[in-house]
N, C-alpha and C positions, 0 to 999 in steps of 0.2 A: 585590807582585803576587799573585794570588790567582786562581785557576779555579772557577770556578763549572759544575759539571753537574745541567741540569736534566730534569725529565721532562714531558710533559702535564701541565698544571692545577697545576704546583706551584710555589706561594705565595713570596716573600722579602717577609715583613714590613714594612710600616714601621718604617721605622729613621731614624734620626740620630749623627750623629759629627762631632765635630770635626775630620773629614780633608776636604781635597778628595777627589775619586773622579770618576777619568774610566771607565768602563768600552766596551768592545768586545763588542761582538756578532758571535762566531765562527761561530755556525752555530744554526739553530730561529727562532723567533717570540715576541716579547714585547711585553706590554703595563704599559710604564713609567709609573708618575707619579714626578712630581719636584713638589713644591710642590703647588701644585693643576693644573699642566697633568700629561693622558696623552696618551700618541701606542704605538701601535704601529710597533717594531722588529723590521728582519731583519737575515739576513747582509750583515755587510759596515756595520753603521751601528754608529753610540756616541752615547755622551751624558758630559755634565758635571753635578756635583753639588757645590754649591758648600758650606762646612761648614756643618753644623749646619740641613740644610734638611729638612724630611721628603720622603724617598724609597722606593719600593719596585716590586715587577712580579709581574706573572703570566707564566709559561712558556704560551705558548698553543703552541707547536708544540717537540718535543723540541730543546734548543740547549745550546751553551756560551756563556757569558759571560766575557770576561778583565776584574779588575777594577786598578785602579793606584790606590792613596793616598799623597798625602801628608799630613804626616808621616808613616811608616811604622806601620804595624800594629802596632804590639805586643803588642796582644791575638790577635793571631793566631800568634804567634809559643808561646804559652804548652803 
């Protein structure tokens, strides 16, 4: 599991990984894409990312994010 704090306007890359990844949206505004669809998220919503799909968001309104993988992180653990 992993927290995510972000601020206005700030970026999470595009990325990809061989985890599932469901994340929560605890609190702000974000503007998800997963694959080619975007949608904007608030409190109180999540999403699923299934492995290896290009994903990433914009922080459009200060929030946290809680994120869940499996298999486990290990690169985060490092």
């Amino acid at each position: 599991m992993a927290n995510w704090r972000a601020s206005r306007v700030t970026h999470r890359r595009s990325q990809e990984h061989p985890h599932t990844q469901s994340t929560y949206v605890a609190s702000g505004c974000f503007k998800v894409t997963i694959g080619d669809k975007k949608q904007v998220l608030r409190a109180g919503d999540g999403y699923y990312v299934a492995p290896n799909l290009p994903h990433g968001c914009v922080c459009l309104e200060a929030g946290i994010l809680i994120d869940t993988f499996s298999p486990m992180r290990e690169d985060f653990l490092k």
